[in-house]
VEXFI-319854 format. One record per atom (N, C-alpha, C, O, CB): x, y, z; residue in three letters; atom name; residue number from 1. Coordinates in steps of 0.2 Angstrom, whole numbers, plus 2048, in hexadecimal, padded with zeros to 3 digits. Glycine has a CB too. Layout:
N
(zaro (X; Y; Z); "ALA"; "CA"; NUM);
...
//
This chain:
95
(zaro (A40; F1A; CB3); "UNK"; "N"; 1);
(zaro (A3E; F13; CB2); "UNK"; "CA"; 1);
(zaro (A38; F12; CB7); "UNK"; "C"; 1);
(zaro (A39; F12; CBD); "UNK"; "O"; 1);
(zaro (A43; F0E; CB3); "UNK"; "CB"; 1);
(zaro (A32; F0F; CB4); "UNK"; "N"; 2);
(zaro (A2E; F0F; CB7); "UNK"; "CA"; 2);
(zaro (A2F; F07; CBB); "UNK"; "C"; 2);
(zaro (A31; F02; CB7); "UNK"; "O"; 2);
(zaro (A28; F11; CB3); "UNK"; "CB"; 2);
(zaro (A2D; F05; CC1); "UNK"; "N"; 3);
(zaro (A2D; EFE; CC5); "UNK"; "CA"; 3);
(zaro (A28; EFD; CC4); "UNK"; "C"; 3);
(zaro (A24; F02; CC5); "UNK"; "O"; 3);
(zaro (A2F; EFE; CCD); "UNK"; "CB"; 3);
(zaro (A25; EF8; CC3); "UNK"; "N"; 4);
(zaro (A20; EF5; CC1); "UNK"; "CA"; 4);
(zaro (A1F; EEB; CC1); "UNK"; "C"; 4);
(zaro (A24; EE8; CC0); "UNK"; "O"; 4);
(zaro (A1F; EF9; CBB); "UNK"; "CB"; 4);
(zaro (A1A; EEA; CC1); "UNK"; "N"; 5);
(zaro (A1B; EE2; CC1); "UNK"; "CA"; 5);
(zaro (A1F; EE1; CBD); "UNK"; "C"; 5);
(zaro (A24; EDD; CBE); "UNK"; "O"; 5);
(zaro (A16; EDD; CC0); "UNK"; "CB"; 5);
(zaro (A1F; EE4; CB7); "UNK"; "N"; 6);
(zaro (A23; EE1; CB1); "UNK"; "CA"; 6);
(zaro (A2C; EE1; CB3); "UNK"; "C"; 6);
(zaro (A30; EDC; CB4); "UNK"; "O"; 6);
(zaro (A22; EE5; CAB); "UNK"; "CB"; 6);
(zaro (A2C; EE7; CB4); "UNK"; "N"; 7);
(zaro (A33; EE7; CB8); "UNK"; "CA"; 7);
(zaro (A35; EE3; CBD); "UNK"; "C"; 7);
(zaro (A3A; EE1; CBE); "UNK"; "O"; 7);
(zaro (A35; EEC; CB9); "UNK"; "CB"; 7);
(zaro (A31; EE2; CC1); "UNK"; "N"; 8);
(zaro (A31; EDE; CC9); "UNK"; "CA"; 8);
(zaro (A33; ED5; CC5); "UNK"; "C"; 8);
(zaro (A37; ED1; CC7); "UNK"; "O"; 8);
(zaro (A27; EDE; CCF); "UNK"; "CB"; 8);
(zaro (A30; ED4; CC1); "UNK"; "N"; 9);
(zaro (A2F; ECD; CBE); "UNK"; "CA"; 9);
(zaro (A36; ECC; CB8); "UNK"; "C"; 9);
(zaro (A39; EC7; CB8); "UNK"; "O"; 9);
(zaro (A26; ECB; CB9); "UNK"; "CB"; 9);
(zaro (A39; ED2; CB4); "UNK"; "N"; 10);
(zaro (A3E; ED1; CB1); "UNK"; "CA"; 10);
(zaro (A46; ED2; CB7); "UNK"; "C"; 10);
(zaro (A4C; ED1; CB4); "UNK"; "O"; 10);
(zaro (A3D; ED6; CAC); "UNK"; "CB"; 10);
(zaro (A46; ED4; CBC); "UNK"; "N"; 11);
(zaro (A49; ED4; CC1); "UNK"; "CA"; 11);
(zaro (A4A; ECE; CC4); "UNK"; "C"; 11);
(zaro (A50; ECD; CC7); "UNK"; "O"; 11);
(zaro (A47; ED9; CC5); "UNK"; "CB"; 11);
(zaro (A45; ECA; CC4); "UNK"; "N"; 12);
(zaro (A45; EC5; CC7); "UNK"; "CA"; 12);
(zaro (A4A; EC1; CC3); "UNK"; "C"; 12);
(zaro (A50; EC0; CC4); "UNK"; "O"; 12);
(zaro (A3E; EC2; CC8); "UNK"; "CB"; 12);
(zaro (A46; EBF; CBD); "UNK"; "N"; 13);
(zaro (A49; EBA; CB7); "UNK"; "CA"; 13);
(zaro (A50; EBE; CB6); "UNK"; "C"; 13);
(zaro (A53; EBA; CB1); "UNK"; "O"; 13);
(zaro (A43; EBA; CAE); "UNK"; "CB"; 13);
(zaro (A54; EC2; CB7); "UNK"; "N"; 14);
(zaro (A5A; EC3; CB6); "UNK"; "CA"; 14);
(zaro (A5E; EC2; CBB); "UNK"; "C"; 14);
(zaro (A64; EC1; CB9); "UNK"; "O"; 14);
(zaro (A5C; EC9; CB5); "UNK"; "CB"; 14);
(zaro (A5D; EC1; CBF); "UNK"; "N"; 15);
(zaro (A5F; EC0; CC6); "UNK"; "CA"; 15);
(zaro (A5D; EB5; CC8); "UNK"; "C"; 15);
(zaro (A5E; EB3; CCE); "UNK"; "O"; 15);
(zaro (A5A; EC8; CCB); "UNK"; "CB"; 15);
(zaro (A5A; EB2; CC2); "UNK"; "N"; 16);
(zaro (A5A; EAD; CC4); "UNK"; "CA"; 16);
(zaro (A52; EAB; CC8); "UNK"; "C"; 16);
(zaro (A52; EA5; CC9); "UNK"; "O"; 16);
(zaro (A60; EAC; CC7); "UNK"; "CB"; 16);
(zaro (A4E; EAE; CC9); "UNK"; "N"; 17);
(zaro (A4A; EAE; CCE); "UNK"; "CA"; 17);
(zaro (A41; EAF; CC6); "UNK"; "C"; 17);
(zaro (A40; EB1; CC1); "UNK"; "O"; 17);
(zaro (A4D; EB5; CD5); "UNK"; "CB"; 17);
(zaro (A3E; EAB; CCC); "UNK"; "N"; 18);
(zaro (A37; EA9; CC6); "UNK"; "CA"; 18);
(zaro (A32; EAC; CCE); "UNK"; "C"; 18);
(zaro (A31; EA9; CD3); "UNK"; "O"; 18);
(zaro (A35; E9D; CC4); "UNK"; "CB"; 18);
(zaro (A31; EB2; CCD); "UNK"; "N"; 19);
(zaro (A29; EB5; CD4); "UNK"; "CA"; 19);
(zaro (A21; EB2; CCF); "UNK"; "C"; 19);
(zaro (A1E; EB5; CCA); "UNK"; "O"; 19);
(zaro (A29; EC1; CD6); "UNK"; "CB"; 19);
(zaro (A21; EAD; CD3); "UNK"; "N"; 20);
(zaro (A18; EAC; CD1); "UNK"; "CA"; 20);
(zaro (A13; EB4; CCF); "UNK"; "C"; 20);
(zaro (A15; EB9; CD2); "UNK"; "O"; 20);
(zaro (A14; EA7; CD9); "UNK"; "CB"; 20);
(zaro (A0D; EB4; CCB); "UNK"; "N"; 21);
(zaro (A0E; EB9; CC9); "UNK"; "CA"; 21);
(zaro (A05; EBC; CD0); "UNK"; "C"; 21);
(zaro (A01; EC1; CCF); "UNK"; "O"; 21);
(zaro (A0E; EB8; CBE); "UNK"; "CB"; 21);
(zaro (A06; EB8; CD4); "UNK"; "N"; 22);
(zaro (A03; EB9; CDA); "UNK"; "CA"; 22);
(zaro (A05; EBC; CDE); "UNK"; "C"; 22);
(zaro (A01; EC0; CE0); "UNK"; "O"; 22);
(zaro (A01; EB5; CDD); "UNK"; "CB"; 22);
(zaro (A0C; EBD; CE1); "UNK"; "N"; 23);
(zaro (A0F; EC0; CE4); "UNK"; "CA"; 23);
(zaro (A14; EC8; CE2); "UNK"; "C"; 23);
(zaro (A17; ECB; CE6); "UNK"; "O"; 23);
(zaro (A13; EBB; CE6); "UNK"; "CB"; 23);
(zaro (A12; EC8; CDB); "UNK"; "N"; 24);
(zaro (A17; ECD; CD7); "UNK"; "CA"; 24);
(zaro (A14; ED6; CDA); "UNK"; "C"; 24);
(zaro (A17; EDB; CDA); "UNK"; "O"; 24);
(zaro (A16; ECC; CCE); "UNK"; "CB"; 24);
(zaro (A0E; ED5; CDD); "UNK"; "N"; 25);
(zaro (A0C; EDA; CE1); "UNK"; "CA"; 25);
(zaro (A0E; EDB; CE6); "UNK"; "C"; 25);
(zaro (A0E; EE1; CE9); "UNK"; "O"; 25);
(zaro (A06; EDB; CE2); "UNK"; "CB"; 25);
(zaro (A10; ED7; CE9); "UNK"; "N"; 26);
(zaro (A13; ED9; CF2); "UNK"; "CA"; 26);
(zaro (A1A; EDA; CF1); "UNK"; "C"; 26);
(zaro (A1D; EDD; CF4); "UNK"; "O"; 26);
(zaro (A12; ED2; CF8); "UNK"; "CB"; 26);
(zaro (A1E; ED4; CE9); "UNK"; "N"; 27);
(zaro (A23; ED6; CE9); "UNK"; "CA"; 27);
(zaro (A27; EDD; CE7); "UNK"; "C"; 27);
(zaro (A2C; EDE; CE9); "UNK"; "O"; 27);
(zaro (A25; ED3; CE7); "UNK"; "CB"; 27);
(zaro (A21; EE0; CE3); "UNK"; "N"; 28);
(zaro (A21; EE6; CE2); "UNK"; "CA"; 28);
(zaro (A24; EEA; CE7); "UNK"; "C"; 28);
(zaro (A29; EED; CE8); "UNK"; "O"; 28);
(zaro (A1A; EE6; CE0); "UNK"; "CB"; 28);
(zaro (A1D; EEA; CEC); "UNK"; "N"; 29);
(zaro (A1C; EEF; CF1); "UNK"; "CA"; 29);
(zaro (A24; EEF; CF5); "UNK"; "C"; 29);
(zaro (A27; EF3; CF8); "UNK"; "O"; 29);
(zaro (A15; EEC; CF6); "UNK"; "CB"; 29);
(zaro (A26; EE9; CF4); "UNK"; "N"; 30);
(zaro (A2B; EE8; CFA); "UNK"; "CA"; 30);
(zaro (A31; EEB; CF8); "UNK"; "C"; 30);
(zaro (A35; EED; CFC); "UNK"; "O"; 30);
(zaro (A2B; EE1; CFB); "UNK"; "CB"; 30);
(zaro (A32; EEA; CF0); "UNK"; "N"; 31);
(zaro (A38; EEE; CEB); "UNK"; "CA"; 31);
(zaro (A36; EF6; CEE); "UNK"; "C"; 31);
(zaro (A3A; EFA; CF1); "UNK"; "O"; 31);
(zaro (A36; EED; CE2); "UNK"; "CB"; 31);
(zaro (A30; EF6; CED); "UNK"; "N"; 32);
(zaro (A30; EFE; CED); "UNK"; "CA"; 32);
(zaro (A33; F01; CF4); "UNK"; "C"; 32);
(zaro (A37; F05; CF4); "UNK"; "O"; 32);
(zaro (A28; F01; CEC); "UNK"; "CB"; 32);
(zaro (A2F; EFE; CFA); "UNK"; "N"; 33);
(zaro (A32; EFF; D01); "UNK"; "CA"; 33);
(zaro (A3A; EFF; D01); "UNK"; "C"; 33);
(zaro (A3D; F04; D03); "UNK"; "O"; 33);
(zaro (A30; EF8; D05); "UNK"; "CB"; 33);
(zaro (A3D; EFA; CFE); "UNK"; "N"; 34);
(zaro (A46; EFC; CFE); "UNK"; "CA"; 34);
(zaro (A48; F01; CFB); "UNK"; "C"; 34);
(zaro (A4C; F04; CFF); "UNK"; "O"; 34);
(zaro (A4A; EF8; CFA); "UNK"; "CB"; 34);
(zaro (A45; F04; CF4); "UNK"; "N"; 35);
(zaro (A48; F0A; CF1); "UNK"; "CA"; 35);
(zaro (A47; F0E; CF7); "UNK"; "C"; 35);
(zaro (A4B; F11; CF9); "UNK"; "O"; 35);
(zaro (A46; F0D; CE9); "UNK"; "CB"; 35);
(zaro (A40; F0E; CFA); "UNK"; "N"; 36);
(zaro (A40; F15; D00); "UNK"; "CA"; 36);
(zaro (A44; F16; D04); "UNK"; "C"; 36);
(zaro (A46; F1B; D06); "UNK"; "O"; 36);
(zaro (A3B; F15; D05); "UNK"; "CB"; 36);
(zaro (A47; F0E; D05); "UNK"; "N"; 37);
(zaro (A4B; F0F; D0A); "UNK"; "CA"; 37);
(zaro (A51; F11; D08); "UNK"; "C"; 37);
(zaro (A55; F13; D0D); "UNK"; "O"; 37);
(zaro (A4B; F0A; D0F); "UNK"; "CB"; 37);
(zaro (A53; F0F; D03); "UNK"; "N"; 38);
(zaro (A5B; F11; CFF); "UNK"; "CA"; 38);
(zaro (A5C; F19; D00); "UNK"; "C"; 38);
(zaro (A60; F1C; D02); "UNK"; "O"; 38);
(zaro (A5C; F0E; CF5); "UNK"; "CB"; 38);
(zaro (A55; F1B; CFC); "UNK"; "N"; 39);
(zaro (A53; F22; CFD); "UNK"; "CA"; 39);
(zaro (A57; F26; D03); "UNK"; "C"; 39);
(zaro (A5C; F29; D04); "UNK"; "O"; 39);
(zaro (A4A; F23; CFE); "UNK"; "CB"; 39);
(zaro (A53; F24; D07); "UNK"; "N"; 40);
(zaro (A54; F26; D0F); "UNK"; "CA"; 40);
(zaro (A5C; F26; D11); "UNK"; "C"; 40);
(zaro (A60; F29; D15); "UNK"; "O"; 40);
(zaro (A4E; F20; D15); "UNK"; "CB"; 40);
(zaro (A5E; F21; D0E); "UNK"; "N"; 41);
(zaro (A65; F1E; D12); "UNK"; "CA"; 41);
(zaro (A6A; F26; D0E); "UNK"; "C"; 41);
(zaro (A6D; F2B; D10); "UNK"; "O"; 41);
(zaro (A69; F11; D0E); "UNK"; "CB"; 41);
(zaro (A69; F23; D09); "UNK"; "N"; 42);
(zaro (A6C; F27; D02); "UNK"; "CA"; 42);
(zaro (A6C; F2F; D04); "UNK"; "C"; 42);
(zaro (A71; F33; D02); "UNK"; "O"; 42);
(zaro (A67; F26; CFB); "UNK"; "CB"; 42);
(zaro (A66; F31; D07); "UNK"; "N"; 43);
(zaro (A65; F3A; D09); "UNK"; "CA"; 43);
(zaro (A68; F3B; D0E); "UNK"; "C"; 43);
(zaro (A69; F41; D0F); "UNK"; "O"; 43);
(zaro (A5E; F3D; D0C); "UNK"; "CB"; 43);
(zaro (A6B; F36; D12); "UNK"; "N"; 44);
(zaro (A70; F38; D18); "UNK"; "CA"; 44);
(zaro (A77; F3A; D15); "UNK"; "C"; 44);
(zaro (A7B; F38; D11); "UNK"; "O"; 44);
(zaro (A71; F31; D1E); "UNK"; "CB"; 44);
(zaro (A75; F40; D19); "UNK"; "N"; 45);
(zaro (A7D; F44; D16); "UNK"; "CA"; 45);
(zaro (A83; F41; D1E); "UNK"; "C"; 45);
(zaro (A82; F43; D24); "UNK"; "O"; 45);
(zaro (A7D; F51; D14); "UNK"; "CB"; 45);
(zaro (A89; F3E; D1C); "UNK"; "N"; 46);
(zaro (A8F; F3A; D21); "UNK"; "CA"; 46);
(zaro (A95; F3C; D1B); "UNK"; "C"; 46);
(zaro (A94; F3D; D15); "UNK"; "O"; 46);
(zaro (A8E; F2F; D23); "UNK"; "CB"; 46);
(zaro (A9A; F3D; D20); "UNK"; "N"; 47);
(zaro (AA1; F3F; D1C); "UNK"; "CA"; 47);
(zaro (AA3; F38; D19); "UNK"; "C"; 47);
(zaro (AA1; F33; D1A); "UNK"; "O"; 47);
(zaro (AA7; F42; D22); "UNK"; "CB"; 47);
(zaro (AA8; F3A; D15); "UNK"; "N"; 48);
(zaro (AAA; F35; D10); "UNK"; "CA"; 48);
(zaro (AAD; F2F; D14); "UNK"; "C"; 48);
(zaro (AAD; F2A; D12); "UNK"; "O"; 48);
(zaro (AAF; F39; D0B); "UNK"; "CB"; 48);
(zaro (AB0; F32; D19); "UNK"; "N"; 49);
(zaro (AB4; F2B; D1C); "UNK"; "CA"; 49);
(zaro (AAF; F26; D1F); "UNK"; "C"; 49);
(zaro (AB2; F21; D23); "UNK"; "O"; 49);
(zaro (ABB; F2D; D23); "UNK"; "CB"; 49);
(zaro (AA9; F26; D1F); "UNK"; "N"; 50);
(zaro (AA4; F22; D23); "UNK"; "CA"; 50);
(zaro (AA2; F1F; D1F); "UNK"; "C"; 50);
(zaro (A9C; F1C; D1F); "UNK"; "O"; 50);
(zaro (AA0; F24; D28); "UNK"; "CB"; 50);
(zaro (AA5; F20; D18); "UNK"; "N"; 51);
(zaro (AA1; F1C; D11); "UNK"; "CA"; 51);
(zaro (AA2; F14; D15); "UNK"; "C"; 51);
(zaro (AA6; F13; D19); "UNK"; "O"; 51);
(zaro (AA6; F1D; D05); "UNK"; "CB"; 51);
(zaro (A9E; F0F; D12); "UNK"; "N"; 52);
(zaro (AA1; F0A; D12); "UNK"; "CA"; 52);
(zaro (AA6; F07; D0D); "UNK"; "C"; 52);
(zaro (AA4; F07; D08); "UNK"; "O"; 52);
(zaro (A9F; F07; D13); "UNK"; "CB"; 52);
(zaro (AAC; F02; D0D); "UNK"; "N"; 53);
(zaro (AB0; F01; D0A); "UNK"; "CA"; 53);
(zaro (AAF; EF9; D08); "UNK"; "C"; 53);
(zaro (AAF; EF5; D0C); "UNK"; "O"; 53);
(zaro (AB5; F04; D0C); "UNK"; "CB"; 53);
(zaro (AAF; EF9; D02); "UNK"; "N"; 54);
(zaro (AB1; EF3; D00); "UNK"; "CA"; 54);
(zaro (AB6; EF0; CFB); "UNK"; "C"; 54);
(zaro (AB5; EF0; CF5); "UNK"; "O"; 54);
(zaro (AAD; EF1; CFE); "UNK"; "CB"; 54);
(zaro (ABB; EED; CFE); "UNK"; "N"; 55);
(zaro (AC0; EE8; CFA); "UNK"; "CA"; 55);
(zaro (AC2; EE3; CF8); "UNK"; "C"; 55);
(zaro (AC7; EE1; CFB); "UNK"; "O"; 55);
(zaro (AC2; EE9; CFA); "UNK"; "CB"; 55);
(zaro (ABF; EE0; CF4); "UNK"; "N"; 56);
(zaro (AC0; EDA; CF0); "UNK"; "CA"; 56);
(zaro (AC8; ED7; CF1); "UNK"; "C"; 56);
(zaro (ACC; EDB; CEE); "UNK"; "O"; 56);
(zaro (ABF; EDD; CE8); "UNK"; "CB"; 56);
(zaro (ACC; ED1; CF5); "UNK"; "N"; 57);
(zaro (ACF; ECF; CF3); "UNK"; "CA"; 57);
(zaro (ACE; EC7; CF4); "UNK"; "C"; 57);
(zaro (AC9; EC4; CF6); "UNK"; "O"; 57);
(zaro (AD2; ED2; CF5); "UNK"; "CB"; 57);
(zaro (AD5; EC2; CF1); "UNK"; "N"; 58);
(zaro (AD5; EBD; CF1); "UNK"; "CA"; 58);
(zaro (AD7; EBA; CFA); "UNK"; "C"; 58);
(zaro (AD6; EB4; CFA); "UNK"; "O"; 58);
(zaro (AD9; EBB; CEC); "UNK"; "CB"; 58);
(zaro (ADA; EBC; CFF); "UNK"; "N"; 59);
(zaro (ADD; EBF; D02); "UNK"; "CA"; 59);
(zaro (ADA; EC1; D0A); "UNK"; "C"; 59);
(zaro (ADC; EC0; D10); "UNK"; "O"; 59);
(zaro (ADF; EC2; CFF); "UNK"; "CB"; 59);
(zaro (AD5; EC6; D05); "UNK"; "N"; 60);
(zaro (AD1; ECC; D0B); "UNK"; "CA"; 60);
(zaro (AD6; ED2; D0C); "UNK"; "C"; 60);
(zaro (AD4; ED7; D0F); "UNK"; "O"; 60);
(zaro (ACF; EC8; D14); "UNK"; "CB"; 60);
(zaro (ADC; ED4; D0A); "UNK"; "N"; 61);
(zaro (AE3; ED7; D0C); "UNK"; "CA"; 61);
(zaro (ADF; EDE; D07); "UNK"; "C"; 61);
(zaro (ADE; EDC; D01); "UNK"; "O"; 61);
(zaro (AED; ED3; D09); "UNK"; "CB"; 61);
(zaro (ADE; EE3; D08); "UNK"; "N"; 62);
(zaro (ADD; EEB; D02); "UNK"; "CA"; 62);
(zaro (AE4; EEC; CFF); "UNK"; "C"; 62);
(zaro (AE9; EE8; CFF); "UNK"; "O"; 62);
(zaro (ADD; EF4; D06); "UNK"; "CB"; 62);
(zaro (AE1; EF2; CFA); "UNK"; "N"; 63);
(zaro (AE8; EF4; CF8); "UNK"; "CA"; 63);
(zaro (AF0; EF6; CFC); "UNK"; "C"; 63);
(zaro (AF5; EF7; CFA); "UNK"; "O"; 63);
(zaro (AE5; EF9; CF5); "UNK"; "CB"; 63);
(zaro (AED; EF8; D02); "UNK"; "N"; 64);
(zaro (AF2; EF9; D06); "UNK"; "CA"; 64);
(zaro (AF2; EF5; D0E); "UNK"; "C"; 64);
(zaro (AF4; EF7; D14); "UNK"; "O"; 64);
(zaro (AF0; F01; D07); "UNK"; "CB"; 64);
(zaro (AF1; EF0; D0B); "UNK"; "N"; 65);
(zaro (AF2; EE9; D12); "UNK"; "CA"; 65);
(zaro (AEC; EE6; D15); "UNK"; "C"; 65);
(zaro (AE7; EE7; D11); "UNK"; "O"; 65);
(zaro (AF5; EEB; D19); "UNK"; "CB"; 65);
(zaro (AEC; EE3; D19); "UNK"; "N"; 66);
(zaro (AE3; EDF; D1B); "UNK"; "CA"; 66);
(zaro (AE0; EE7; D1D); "UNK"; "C"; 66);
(zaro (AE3; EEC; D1D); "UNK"; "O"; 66);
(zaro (AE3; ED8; D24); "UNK"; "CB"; 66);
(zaro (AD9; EE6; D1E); "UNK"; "N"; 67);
(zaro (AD4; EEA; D1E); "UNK"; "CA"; 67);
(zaro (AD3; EEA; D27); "UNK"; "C"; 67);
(zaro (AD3; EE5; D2A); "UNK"; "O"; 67);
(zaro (ACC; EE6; D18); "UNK"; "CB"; 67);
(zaro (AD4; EEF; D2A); "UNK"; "N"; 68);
(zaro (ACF; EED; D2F); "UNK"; "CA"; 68);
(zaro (ACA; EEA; D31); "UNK"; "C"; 68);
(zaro (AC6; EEA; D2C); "UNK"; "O"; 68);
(zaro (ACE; EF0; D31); "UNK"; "CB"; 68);
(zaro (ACA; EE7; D37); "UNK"; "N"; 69);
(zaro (AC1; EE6; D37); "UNK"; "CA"; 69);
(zaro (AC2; EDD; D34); "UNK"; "C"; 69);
(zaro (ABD; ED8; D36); "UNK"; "O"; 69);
(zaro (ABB; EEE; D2F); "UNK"; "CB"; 69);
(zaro (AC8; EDB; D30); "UNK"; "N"; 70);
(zaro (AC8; ED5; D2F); "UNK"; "CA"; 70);
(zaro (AC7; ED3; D27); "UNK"; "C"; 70);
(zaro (AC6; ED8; D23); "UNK"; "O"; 70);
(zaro (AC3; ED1; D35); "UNK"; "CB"; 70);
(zaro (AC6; ECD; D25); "UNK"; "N"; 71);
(zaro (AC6; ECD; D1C); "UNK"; "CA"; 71);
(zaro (AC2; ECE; D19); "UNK"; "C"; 71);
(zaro (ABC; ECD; D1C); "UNK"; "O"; 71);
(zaro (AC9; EC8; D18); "UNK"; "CB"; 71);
(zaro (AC3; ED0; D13); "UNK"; "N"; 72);
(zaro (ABC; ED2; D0F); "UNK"; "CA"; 72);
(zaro (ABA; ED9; D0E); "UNK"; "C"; 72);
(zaro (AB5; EDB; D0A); "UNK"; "O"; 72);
(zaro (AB7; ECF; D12); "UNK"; "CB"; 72);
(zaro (ABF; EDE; D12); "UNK"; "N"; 73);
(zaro (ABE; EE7; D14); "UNK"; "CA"; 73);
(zaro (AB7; EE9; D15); "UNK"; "C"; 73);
(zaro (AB3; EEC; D11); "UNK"; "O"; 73);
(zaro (AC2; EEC; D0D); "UNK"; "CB"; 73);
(zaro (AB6; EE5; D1C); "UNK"; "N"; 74);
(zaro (AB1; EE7; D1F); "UNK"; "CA"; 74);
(zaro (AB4; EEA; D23); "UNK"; "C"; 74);
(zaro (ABA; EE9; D24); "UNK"; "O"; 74);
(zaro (AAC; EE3; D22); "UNK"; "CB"; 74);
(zaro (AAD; EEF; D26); "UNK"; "N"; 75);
(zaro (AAF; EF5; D28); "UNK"; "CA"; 75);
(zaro (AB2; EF5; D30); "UNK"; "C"; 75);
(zaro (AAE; EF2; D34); "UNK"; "O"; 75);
(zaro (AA8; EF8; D26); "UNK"; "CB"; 75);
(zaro (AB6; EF8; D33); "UNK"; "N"; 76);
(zaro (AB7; EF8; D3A); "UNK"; "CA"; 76);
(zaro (AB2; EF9; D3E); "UNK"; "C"; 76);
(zaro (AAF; EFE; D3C); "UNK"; "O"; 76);
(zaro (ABC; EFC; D3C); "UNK"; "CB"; 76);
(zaro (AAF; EF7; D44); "UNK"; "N"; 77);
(zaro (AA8; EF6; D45); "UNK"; "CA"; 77);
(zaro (AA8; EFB; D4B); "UNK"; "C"; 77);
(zaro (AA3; EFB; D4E); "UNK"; "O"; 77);
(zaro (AA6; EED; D47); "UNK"; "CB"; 77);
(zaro (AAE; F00; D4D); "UNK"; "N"; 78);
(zaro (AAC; F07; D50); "UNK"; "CA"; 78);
(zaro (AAB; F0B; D4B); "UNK"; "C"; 78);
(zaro (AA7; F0F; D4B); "UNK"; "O"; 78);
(zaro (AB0; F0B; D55); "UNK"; "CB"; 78);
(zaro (AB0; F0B; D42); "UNK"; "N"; 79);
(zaro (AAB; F12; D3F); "UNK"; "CA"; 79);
(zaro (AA2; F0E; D3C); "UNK"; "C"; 79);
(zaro (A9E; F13; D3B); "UNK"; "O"; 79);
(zaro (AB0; F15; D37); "UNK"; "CB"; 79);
(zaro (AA0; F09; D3C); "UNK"; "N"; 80);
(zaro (A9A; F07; D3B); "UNK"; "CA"; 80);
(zaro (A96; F06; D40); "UNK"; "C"; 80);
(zaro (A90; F06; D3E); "UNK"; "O"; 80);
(zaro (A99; F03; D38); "UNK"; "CB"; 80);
(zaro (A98; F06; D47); "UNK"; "N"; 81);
(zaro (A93; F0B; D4A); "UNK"; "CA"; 81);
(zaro (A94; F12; D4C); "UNK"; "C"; 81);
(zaro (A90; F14; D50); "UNK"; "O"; 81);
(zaro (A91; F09; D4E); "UNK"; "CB"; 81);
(zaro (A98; F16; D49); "UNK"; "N"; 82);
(zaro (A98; F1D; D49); "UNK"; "CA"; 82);
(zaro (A95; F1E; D42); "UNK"; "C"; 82);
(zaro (A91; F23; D41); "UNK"; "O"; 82);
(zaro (A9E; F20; D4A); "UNK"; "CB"; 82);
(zaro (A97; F1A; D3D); "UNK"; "N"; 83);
(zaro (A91; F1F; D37); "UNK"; "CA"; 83);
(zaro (A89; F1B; D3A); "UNK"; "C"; 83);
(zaro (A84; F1F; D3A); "UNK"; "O"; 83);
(zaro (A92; F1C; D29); "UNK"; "CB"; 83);
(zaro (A87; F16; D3C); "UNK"; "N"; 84);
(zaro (A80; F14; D3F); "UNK"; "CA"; 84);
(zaro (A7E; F1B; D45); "UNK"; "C"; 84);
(zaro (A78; F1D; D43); "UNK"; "O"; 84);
(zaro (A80; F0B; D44); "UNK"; "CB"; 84);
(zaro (A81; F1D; D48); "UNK"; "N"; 85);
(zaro (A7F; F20; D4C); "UNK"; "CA"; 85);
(zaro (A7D; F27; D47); "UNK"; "C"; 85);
(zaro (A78; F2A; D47); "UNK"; "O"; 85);
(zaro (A85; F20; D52); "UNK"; "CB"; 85);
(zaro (A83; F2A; D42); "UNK"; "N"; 86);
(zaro (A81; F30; D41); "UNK"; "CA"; 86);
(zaro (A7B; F30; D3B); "UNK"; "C"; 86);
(zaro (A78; F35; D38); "UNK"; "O"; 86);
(zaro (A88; F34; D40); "UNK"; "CB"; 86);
(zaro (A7A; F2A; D3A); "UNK"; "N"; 87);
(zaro (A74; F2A; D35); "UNK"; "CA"; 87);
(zaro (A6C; F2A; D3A); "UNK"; "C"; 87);
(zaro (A66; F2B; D38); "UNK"; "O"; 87);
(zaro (A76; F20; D2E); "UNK"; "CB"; 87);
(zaro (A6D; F27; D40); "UNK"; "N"; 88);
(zaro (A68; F29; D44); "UNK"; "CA"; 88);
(zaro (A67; F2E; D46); "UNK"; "C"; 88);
(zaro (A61; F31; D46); "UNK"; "O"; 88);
(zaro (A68; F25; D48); "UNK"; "CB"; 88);
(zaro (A6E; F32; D48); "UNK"; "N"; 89);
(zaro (A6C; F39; D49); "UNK"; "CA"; 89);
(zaro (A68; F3D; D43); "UNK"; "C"; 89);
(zaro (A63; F40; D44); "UNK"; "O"; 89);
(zaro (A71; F3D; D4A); "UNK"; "CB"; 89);
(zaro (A6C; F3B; D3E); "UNK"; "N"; 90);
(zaro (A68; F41; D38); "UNK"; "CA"; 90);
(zaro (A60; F3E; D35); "UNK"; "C"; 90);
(zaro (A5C; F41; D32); "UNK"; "O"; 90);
(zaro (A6E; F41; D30); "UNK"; "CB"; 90);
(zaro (A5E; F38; D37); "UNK"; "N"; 91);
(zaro (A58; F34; D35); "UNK"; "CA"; 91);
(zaro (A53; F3A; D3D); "UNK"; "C"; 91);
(zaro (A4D; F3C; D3F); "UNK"; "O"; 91);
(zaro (A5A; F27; D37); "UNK"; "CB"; 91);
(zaro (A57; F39; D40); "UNK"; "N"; 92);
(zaro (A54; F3D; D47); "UNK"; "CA"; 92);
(zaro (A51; F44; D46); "UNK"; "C"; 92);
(zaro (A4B; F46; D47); "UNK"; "O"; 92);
(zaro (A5A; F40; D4D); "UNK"; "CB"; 92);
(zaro (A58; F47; D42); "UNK"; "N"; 93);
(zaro (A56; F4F; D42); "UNK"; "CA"; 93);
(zaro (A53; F4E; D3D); "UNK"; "C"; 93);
(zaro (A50; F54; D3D); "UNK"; "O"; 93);
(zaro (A5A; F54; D42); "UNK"; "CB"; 93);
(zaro (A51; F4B; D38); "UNK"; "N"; 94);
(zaro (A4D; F4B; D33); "UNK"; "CA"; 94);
(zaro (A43; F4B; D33); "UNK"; "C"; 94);
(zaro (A3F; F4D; D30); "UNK"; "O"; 94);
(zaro (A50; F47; D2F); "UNK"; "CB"; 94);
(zaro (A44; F46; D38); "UNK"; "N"; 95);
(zaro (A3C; F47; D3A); "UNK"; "CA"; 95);
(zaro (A39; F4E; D3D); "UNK"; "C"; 95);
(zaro (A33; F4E; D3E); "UNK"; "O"; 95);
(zaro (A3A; F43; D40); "UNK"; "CB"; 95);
//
């Protein structure tokens, strides 16, 4: 799928949002900048347990009792800065 104004401007209107058709070039650019960076995030190879997790309750409680880290199953904030840390190493060795 090609990104293009057109798609930048039907993205908008789905999502509720009108971009004047002056700005659809920078918003452009600026879309495009994110996928780079999803790119980049995405190439880091991290073991499965440093995925982040997310669980939906009414509650905040998982399937198996409250979430660490507090409600809403955010993440415990020593493994998120251990996957932050090992995603800098590998952003490291990669240059």
């Amino acid at each position: 799928m090609a990104i293009d104004r057109a798609f930048i401007q039907t993205l908008a209107e789905a999502n509720g949002l009108t971009i004047p058709d002056e700005r659809l070039d920078l918003v452009l650019r600026q879309y495009e900048s994110y996928l780079r960076a999803l790119e980049t995030i995405d190439s880091v190879d991290q073991e499965r347990e440093l995925e982040p997790v997310i669980d939906f309750s009414v509650d905040g409680a998982g399937p198996g009792g409250p979430m660490p880290g507090g409600p809403g199953g955010m993440m415990p904030p020593d493994m998120m800065r251990r996957m932050h840390r090992q995603m800098q190493q590998e952003m490291r060795r990669r240059r």
